[in-house]
PDB file of N, CA, C, O and CB in Angstrom:
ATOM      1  N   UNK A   1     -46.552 -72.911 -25.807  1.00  0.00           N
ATOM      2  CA  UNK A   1     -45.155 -73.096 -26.159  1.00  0.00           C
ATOM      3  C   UNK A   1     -44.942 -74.557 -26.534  1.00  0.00           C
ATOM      4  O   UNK A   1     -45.577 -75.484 -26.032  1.00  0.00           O
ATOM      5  CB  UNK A   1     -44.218 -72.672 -24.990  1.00  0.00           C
ATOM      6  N   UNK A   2     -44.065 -74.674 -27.388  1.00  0.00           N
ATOM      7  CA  UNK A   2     -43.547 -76.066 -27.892  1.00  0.00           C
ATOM      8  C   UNK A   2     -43.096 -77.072 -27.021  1.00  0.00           C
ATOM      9  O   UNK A   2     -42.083 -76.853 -26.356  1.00  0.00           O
ATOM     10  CB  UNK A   2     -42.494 -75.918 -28.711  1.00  0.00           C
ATOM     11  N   UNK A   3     -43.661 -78.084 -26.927  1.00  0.00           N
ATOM     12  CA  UNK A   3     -42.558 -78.936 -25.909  1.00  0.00           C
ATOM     13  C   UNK A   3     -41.889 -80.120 -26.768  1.00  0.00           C
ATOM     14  O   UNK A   3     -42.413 -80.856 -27.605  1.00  0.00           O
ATOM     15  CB  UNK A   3     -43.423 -79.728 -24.438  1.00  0.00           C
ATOM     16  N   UNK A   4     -40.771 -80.079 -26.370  1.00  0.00           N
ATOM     17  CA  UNK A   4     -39.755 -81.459 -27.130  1.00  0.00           C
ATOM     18  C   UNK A   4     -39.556 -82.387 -25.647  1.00  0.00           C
ATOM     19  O   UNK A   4     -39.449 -81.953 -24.501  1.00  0.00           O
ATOM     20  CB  UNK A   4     -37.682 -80.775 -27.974  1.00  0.00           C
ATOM     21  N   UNK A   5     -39.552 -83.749 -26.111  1.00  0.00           N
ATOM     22  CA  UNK A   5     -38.772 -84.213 -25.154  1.00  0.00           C
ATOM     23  C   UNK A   5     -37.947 -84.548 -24.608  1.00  0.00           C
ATOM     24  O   UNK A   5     -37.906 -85.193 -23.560  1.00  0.00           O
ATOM     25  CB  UNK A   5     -38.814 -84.507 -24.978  1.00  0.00           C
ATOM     26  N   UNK A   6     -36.685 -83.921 -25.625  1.00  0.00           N
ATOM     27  CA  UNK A   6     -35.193 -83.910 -25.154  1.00  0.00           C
ATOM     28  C   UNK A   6     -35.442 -82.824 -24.176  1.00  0.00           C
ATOM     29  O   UNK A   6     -36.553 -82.326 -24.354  1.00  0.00           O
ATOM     30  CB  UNK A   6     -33.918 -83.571 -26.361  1.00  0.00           C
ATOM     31  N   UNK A   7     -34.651 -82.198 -23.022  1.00  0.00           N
ATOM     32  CA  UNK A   7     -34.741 -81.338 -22.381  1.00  0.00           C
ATOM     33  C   UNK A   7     -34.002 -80.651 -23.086  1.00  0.00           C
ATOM     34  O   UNK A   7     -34.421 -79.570 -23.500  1.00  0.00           O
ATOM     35  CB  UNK A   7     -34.582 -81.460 -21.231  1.00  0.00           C
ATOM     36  N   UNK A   8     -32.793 -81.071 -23.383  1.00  0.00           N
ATOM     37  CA  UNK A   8     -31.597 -80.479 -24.149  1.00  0.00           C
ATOM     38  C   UNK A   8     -32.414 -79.191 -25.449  1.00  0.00           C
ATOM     39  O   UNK A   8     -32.299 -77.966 -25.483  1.00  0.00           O
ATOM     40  CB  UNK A   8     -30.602 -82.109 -25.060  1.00  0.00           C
ATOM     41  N   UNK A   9     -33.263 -80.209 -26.438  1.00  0.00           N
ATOM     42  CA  UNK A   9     -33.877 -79.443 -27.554  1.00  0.00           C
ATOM     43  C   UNK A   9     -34.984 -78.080 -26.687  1.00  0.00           C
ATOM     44  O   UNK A   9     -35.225 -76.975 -27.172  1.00  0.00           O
ATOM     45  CB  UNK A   9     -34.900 -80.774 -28.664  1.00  0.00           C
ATOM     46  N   UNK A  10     -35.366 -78.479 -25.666  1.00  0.00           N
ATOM     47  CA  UNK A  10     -36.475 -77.614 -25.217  1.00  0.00           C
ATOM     48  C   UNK A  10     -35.681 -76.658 -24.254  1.00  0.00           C
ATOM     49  O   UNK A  10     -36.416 -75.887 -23.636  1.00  0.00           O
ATOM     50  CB  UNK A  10     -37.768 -78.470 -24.465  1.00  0.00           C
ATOM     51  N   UNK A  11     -34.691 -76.575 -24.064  1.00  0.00           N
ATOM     52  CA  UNK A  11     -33.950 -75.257 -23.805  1.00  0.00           C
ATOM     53  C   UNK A  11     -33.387 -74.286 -25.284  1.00  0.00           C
ATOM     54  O   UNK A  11     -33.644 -73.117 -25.572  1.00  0.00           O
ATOM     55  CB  UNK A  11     -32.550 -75.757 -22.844  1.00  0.00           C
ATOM     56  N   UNK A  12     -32.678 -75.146 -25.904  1.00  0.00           N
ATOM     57  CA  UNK A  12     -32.388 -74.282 -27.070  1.00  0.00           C
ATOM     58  C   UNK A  12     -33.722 -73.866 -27.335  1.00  0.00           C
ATOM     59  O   UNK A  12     -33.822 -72.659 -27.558  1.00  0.00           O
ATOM     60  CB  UNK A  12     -31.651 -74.968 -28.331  1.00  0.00           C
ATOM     61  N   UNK A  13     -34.845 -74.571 -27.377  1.00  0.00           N
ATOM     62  CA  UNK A  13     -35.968 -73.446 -27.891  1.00  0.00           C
ATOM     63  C   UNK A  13     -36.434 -72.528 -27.315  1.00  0.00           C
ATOM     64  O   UNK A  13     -37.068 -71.698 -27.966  1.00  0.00           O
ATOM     65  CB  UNK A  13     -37.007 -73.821 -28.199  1.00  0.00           C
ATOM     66  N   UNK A  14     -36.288 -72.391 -26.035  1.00  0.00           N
ATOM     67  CA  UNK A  14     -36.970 -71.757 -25.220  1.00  0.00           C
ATOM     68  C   UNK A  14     -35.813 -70.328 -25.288  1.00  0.00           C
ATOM     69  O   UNK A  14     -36.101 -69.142 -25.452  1.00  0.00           O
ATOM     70  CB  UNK A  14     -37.280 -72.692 -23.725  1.00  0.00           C
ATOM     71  N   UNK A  15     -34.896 -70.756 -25.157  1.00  0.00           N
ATOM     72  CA  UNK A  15     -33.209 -69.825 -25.268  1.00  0.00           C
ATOM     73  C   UNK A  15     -33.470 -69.163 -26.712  1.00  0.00           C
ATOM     74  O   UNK A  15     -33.033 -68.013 -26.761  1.00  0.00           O
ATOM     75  CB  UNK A  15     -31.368 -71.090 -25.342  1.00  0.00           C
ATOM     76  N   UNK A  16     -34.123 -69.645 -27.990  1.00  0.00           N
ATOM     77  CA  UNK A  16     -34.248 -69.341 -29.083  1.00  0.00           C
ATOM     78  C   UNK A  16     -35.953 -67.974 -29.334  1.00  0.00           C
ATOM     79  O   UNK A  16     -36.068 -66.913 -29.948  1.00  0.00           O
ATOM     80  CB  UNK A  16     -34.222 -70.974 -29.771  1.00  0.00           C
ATOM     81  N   UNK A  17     -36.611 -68.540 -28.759  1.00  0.00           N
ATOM     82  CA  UNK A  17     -37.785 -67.655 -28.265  1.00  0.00           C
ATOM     83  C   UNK A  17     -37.483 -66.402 -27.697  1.00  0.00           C
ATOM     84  O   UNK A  17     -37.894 -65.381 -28.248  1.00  0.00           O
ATOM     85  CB  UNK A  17     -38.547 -68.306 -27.277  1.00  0.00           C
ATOM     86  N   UNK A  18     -36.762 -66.348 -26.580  1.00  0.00           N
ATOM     87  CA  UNK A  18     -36.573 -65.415 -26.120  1.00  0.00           C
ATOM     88  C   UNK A  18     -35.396 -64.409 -26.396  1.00  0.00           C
ATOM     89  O   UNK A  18     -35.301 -63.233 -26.046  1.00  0.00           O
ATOM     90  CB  UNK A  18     -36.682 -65.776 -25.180  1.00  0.00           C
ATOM     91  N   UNK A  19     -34.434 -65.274 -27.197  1.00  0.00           N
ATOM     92  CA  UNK A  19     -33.336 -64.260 -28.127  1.00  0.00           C
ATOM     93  C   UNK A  19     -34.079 -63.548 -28.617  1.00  0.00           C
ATOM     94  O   UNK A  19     -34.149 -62.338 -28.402  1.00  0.00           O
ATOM     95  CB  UNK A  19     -32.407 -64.785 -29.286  1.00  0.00           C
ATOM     96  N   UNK A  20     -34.851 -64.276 -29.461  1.00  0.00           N
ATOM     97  CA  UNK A  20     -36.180 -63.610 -30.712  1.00  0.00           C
ATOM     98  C   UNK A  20     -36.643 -62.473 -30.275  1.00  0.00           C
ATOM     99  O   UNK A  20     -36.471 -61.377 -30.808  1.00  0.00           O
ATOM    100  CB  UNK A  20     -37.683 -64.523 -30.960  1.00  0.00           C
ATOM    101  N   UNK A  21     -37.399 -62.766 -29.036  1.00  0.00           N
ATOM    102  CA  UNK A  21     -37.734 -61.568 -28.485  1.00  0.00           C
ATOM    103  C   UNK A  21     -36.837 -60.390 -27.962  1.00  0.00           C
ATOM    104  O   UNK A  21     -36.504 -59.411 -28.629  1.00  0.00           O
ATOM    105  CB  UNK A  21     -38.397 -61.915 -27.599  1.00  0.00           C
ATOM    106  N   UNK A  22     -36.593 -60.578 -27.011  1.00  0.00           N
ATOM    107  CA  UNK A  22     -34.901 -59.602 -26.782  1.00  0.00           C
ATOM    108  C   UNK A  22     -34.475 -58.290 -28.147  1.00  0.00           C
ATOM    109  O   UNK A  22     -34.417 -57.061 -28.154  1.00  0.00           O
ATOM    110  CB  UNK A  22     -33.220 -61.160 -26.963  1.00  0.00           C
ATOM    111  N   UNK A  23     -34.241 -59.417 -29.206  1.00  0.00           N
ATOM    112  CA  UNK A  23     -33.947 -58.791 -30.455  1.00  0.00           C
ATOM    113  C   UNK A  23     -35.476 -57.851 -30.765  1.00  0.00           C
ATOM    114  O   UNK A  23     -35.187 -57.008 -31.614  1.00  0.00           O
ATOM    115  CB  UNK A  23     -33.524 -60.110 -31.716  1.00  0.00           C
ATOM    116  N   UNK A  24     -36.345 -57.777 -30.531  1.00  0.00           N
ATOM    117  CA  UNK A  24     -37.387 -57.795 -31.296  1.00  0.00           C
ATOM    118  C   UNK A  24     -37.594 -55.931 -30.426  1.00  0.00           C
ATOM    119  O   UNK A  24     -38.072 -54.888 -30.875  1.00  0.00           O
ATOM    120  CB  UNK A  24     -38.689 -59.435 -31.066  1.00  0.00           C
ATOM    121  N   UNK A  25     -37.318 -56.083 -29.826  1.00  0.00           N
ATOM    122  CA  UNK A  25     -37.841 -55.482 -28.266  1.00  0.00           C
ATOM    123  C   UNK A  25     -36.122 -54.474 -28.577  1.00  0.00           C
ATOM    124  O   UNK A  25     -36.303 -53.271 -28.386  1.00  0.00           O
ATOM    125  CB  UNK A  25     -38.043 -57.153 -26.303  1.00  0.00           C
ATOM    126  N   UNK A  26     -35.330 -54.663 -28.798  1.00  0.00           N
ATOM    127  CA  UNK A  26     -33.807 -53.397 -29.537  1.00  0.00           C
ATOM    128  C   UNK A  26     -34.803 -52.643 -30.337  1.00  0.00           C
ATOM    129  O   UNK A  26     -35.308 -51.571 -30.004  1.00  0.00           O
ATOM    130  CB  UNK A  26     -32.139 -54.224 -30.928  1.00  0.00           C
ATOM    131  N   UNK A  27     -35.067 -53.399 -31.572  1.00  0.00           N
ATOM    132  CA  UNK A  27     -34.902 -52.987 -33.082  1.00  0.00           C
ATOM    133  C   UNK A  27     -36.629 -52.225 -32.757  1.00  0.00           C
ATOM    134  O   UNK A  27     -36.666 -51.237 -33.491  1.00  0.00           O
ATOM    135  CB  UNK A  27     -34.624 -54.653 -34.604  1.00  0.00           C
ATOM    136  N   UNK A  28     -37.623 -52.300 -32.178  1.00  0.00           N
ATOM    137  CA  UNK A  28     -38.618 -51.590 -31.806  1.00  0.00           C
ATOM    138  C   UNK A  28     -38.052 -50.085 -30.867  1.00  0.00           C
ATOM    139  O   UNK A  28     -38.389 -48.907 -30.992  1.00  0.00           O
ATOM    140  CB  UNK A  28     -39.551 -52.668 -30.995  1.00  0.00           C
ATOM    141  N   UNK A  29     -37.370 -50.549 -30.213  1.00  0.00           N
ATOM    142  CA  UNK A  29     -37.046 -49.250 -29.231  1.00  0.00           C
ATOM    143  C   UNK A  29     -36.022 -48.599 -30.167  1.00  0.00           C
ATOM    144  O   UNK A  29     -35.948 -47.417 -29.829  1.00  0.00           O
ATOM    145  CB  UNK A  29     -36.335 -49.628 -27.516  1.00  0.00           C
ATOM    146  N   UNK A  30     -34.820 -48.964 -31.669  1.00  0.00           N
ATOM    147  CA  UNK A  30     -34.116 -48.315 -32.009  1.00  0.00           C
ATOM    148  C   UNK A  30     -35.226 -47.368 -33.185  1.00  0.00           C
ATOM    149  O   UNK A  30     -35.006 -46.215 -33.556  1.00  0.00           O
ATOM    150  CB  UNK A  30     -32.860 -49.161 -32.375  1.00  0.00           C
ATOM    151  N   UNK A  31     -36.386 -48.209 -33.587  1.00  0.00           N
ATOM    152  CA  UNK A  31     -37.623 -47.398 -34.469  1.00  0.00           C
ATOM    153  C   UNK A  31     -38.232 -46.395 -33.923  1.00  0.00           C
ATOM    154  O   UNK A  31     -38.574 -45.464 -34.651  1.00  0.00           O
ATOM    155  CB  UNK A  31     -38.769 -48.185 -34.830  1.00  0.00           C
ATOM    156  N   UNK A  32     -38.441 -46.366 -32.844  1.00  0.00           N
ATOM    157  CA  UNK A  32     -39.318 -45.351 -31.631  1.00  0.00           C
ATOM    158  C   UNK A  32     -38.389 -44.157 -31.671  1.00  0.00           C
ATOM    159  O   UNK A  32     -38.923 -43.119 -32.064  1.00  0.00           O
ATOM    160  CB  UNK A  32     -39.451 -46.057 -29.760  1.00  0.00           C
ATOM    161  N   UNK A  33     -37.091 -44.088 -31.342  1.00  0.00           N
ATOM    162  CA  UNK A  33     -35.918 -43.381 -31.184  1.00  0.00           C
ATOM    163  C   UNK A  33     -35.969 -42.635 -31.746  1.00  0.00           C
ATOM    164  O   UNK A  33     -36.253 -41.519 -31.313  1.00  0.00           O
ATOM    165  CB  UNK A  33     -34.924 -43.763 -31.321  1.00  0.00           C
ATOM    166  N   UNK A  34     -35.622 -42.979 -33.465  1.00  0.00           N
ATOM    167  CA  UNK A  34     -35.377 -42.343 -34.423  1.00  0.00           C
ATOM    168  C   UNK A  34     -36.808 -41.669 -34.888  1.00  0.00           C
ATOM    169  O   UNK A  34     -36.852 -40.641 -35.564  1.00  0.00           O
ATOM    170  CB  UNK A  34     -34.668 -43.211 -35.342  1.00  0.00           C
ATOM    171  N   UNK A  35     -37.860 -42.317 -34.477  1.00  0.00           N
ATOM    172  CA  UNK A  35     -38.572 -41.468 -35.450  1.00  0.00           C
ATOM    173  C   UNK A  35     -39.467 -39.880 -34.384  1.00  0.00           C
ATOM    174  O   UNK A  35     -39.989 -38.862 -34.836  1.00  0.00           O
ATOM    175  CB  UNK A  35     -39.921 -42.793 -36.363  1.00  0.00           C
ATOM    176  N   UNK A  36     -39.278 -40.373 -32.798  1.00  0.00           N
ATOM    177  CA  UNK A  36     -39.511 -39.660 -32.359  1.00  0.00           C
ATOM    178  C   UNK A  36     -38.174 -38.479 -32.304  1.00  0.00           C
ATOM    179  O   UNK A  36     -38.361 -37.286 -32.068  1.00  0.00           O
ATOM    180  CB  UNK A  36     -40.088 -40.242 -31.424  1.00  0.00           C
ATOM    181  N   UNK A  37     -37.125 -38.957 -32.512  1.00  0.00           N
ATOM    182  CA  UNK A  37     -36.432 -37.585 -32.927  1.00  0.00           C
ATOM    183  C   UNK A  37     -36.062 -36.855 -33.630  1.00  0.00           C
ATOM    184  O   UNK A  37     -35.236 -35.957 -33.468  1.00  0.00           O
ATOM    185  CB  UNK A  37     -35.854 -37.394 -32.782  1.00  0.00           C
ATOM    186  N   UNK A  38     -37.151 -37.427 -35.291  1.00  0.00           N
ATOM    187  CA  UNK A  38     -37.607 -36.344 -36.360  1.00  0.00           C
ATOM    188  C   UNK A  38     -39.020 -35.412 -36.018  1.00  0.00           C
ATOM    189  O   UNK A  38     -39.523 -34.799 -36.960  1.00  0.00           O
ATOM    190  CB  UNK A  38     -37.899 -37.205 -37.797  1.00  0.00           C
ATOM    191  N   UNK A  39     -39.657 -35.317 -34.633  1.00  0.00           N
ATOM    192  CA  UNK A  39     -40.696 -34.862 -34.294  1.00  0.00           C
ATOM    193  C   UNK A  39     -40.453 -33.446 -34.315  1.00  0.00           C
ATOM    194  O   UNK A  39     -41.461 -32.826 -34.655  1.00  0.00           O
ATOM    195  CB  UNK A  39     -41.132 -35.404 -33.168  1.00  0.00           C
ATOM    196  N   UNK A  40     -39.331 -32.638 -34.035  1.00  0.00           N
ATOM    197  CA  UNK A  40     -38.733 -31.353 -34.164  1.00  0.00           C
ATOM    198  C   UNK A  40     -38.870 -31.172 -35.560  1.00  0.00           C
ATOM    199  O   UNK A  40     -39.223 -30.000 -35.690  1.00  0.00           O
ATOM    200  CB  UNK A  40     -37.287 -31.218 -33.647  1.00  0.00           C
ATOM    201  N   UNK A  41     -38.779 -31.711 -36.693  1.00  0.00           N
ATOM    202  CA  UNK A  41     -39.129 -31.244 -38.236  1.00  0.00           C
ATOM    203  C   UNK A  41     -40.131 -30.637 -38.638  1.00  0.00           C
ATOM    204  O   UNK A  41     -40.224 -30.106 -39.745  1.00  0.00           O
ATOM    205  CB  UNK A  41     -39.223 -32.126 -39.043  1.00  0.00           C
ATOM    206  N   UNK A  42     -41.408 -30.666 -37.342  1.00  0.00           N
ATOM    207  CA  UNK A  42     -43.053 -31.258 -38.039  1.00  0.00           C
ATOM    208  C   UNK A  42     -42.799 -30.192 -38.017  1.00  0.00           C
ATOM    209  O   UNK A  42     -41.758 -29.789 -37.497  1.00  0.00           O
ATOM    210  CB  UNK A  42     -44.550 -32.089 -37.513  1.00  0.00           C
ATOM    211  N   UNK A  43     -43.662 -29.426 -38.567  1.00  0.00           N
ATOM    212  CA  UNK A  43     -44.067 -28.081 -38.381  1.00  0.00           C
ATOM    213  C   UNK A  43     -45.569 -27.903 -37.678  1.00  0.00           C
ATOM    214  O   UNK A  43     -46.633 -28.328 -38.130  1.00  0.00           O
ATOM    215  CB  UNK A  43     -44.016 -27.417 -39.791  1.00  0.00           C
ATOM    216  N   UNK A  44     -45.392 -27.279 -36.649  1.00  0.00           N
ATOM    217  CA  UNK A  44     -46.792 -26.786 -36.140  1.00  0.00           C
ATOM    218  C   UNK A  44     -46.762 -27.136 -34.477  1.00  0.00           C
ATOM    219  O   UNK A  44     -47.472 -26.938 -33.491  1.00  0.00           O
ATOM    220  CB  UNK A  44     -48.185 -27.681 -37.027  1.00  0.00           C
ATOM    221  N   UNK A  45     -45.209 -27.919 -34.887  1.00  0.00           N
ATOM    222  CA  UNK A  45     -45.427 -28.928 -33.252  1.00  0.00           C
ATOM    223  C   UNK A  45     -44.222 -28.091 -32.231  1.00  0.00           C
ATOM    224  O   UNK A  45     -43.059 -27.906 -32.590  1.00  0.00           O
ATOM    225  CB  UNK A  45     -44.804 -31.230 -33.477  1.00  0.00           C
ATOM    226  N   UNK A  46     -44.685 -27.739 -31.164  1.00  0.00           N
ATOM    227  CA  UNK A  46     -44.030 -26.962 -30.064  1.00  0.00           C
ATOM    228  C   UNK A  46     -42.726 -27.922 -29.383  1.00  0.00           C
ATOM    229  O   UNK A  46     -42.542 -29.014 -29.919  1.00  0.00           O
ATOM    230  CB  UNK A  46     -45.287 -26.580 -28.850  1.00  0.00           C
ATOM    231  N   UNK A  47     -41.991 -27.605 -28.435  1.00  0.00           N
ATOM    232  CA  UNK A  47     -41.611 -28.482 -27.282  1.00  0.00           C
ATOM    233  C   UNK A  47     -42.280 -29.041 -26.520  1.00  0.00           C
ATOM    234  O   UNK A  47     -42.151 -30.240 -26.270  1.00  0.00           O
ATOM    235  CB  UNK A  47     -41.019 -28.059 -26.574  1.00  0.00           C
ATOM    236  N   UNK A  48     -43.395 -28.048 -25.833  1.00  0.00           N
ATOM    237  CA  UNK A  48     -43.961 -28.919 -25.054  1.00  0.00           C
ATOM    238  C   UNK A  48     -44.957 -29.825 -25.594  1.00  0.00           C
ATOM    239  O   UNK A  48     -45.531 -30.568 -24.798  1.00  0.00           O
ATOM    240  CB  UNK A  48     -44.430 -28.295 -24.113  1.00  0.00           C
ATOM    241  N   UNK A  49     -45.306 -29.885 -27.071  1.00  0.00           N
ATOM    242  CA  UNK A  49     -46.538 -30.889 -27.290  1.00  0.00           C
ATOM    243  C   UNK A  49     -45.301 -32.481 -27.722  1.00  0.00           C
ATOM    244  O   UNK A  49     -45.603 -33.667 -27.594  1.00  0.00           O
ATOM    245  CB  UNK A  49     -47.956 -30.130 -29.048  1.00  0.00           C
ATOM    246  N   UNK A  50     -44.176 -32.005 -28.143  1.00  0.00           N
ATOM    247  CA  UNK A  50     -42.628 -33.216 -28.240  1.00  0.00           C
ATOM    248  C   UNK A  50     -42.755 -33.786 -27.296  1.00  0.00           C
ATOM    249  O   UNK A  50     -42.948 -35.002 -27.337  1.00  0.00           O
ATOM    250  CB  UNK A  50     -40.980 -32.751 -28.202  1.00  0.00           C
ATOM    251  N   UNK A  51     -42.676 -32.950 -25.862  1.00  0.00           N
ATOM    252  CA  UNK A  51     -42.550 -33.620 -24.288  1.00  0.00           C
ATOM    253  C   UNK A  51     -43.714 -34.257 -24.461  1.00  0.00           C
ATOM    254  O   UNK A  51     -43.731 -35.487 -24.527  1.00  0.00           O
ATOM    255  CB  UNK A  51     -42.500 -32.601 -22.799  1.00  0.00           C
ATOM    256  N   UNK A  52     -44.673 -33.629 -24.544  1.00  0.00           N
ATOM    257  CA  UNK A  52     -45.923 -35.143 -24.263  1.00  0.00           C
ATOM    258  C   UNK A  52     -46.120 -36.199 -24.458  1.00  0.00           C
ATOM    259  O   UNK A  52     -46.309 -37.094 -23.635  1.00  0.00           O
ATOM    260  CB  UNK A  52     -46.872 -35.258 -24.592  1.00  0.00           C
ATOM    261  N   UNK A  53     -46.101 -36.270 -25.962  1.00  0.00           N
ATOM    262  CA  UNK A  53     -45.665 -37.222 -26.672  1.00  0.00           C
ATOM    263  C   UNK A  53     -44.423 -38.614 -26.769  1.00  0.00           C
ATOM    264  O   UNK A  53     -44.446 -39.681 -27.383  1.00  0.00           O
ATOM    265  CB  UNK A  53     -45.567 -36.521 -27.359  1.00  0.00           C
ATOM    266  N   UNK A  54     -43.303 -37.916 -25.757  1.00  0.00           N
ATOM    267  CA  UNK A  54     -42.384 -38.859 -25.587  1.00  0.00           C
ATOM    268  C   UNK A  54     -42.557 -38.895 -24.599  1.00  0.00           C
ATOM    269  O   UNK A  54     -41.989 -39.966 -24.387  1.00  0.00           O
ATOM    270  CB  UNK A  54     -41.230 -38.830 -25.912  1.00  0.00           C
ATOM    271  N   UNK A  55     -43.097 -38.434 -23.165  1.00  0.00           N
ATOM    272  CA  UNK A  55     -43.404 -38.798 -22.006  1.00  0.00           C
ATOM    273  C   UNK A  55     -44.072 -40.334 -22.389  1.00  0.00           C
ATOM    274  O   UNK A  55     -43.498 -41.402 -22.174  1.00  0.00           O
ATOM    275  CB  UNK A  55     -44.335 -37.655 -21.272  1.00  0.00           C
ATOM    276  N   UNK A  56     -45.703 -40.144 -23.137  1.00  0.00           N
ATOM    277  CA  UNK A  56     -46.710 -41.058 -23.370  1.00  0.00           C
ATOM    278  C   UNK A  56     -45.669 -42.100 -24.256  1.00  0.00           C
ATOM    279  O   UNK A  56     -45.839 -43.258 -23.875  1.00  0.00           O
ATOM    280  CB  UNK A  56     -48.175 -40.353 -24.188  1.00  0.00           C
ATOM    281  N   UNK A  57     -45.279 -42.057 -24.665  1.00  0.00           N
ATOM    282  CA  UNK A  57     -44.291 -43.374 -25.585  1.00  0.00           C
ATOM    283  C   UNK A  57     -43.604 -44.213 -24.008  1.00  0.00           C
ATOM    284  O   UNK A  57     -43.559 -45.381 -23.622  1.00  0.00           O
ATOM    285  CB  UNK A  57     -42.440 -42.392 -27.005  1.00  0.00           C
ATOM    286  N   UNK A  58     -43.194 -43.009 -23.497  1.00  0.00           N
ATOM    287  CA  UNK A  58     -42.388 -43.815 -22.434  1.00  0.00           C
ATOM    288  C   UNK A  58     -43.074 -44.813 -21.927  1.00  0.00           C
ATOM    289  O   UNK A  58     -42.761 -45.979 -22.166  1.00  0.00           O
ATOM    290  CB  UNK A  58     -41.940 -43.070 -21.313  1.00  0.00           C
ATOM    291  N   UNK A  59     -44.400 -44.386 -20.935  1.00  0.00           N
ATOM    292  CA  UNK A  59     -44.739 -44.825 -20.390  1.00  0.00           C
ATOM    293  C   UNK A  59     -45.814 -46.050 -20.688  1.00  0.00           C
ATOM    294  O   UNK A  59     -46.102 -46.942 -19.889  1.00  0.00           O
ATOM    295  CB  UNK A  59     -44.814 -44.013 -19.886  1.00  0.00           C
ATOM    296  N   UNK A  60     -46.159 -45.939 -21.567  1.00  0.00           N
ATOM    297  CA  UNK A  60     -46.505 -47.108 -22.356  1.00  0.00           C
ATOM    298  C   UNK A  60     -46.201 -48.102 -22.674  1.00  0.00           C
ATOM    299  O   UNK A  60     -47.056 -48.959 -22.894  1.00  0.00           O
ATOM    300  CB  UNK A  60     -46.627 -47.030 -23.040  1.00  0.00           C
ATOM    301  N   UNK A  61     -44.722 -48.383 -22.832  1.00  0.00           N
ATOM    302  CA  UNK A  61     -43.520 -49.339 -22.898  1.00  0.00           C
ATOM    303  C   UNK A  61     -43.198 -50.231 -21.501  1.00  0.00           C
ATOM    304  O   UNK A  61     -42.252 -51.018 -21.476  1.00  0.00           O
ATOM    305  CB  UNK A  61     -42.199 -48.408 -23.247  1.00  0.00           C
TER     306      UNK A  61
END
């Protein structure tokens, strides 16, 4: 990680890093969401092979 030697600058960065992330870590879980709940479209794919599949997403996270 970056170090400044204002303390002042090395909080905004550190505050800026981890917004970053935060944000990063929504917009991944709002991608996961959506695309695991076009999994009912596939054809061939049951409920219970859906449940598996979003169980294993879960728990992976």
């Amino acid at each position: 990680m970056k170090k400044y030697d204002s303390p002042h600058l090395q909080r905004i960065y550190e505050r800026g890093i981890r917004d970053g992330a935060e944000l990063a870590k929504e917009r991944l879980e709002e991608y996961f969401v959506e695309r695991l709940s076009t999994l009912r479209e596939v054809p061939g794919l049951g409920e219970k092979t859906i449940q598996k599949v979003i169980e294993h997403v879960k728990q992976s996270s």
